[in-house]
C-alpha positions as CSV (number, residue, x, y, z in Angstrom):
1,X,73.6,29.0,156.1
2,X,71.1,27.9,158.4
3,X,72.7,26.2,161.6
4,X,72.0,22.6,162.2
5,X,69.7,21.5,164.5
6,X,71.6,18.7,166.3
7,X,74.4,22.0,167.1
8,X,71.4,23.5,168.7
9,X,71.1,20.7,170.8
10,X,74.5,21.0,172.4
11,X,73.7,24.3,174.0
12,X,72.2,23.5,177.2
13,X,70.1,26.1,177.1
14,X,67.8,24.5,174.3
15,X,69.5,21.0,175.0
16,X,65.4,19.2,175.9
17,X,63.5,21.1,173.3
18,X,61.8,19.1,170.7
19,X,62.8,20.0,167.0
20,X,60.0,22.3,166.8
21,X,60.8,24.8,169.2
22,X,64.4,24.3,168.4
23,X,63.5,25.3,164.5
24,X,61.8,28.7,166.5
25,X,65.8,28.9,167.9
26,X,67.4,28.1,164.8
27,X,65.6,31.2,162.9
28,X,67.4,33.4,165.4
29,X,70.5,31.7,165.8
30,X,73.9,33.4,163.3
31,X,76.9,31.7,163.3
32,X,80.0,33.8,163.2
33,X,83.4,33.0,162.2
34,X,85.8,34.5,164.9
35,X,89.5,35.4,164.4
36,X,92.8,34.7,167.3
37,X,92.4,38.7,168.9
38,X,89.3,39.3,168.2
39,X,87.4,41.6,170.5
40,X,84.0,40.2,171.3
41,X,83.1,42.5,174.0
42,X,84.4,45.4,175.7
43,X,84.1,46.1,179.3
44,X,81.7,48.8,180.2
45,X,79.8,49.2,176.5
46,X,75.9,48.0,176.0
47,X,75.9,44.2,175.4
48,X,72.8,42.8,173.5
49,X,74.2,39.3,171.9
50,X,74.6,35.8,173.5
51,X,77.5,33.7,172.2
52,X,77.7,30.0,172.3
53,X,81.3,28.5,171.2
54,X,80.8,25.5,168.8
55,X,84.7,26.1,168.7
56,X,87.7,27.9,169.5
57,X,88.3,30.0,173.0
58,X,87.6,33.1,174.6
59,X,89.4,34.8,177.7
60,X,86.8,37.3,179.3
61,X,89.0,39.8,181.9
62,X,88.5,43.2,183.5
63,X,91.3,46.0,183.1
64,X,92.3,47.8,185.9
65,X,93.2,51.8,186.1
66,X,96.4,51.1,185.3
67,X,96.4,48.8,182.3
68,X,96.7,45.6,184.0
69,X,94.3,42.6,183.0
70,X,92.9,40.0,185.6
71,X,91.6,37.1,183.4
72,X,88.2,35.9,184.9
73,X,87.8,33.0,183.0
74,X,88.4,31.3,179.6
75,X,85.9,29.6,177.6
76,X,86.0,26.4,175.7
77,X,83.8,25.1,172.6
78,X,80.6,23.5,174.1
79,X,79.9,26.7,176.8
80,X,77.9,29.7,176.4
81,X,78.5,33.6,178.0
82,X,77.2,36.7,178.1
83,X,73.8,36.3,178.8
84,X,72.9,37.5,181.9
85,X,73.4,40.8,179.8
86,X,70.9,39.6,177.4
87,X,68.3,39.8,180.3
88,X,68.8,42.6,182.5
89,X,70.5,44.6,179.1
90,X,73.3,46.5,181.5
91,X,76.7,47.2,180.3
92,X,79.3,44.3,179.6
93,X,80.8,44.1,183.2
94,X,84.2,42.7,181.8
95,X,86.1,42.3,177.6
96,X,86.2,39.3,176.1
97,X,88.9,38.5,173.7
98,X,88.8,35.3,171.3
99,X,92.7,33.2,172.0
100,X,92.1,31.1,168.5
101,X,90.5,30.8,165.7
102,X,86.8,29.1,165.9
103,X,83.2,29.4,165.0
104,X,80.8,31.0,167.8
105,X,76.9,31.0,167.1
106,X,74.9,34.4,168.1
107,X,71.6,35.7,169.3
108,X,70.7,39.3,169.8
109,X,68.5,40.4,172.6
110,X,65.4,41.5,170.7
111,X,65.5,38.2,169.2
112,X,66.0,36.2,172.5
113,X,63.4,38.1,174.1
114,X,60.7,37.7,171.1
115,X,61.6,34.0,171.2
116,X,61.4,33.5,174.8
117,X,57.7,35.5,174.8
118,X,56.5,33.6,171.8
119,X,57.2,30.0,172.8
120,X,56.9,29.5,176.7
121,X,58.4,25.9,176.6
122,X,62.2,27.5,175.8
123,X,61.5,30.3,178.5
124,X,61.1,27.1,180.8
125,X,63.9,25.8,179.6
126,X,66.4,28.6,180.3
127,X,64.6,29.2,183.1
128,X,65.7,25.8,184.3
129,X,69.3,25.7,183.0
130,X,69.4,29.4,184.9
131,X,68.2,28.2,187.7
132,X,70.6,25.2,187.9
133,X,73.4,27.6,187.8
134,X,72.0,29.9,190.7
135,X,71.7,26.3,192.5
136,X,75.5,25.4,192.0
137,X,76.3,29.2,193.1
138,X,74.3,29.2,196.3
139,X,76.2,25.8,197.2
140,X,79.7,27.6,197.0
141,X,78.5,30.5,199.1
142,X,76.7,27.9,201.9
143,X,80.1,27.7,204.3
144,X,81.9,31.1,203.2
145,X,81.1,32.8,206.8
146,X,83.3,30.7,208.1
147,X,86.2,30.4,205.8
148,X,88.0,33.9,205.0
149,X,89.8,32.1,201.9
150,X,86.6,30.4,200.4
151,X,84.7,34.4,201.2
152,X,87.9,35.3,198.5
153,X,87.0,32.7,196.4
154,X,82.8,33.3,196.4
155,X,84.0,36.9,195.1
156,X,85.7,36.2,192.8
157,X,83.2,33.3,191.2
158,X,80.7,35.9,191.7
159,X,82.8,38.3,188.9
160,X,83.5,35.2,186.7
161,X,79.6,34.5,186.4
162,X,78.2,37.7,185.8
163,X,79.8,37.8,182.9
């Protein structure tokens, strides 16, 4: 079932392409039913797929040593994760774990990459969502030299968004 193109829309990513290029995204675009304890990713394996929730939520957390588990963040329908890894194709820094029931929509790396080669105007428009992001980050980090608390804080954002 081929995903619709106004559910394309809603990813930010591809939010100002025209329906052209988003029919380019749509080709490589799978939706995937995912089930309450699911495990998406696993912390420290390759990771080669982006995942945009049209519904449900995900916890993504590291394990220590010992067994103990440090949720990083959870996310909600509407937000995407995972692809820095798409880009730089390291390991998954941290496991994420579906909490309910939902639909997610899924692109692999080779895919992503082809796409983003083939049709410049969606490189631009990651680019530009990507960018965005780093913009936000940078503005958390501006005053931590002088707050010990907020230099906690900047870590620990920095954890949540590498994922």
């Amino acid at each position: 079932m081929a995903i619709e193109l106004q559910a394309l829309r809603a990813i930010p990513e591809f939010g100002m392409l025209a329906d052209a290029e988003l029919v380019h995204v749509q080709k490589v675009t799978r939706e995937r039913p995912i089930q309450r304890g699911e495990l998406l990713l696993m912390e420290g394996a390759p990771g080669d797929r982006l995942y945009y929730l049209q519904s449900g939520r995900v916890k993504v957390y590291k394990t220590s040593p010992d067994g103990k588990e440090q949720v990083l963040r959870i996310f909600q329908a509407g937000e995407i994760f995972n692809e820095v890894l798409v880009f730089d194709g390291g390991q998954n820094p941290a496991s994420a774990m579906t909490l309910e029931d939902g639909i997610a929509y899924t692109m692999n790396r080779t895919d992503i990459r082809r796409l983003l080669t083939e049709h410049p105007t969606i490189a631009l428009s990651v680019i530009q969502v990507l960018a965005s992001r780093l913009r936000d980050l940078m503005g958390l980090v501006e005053g931590l030299p002088f707050n010990p608390l907020l230099s906690l804080l900047a870590w620990e954002l920095r954890e949540i968004e590498a994922v």
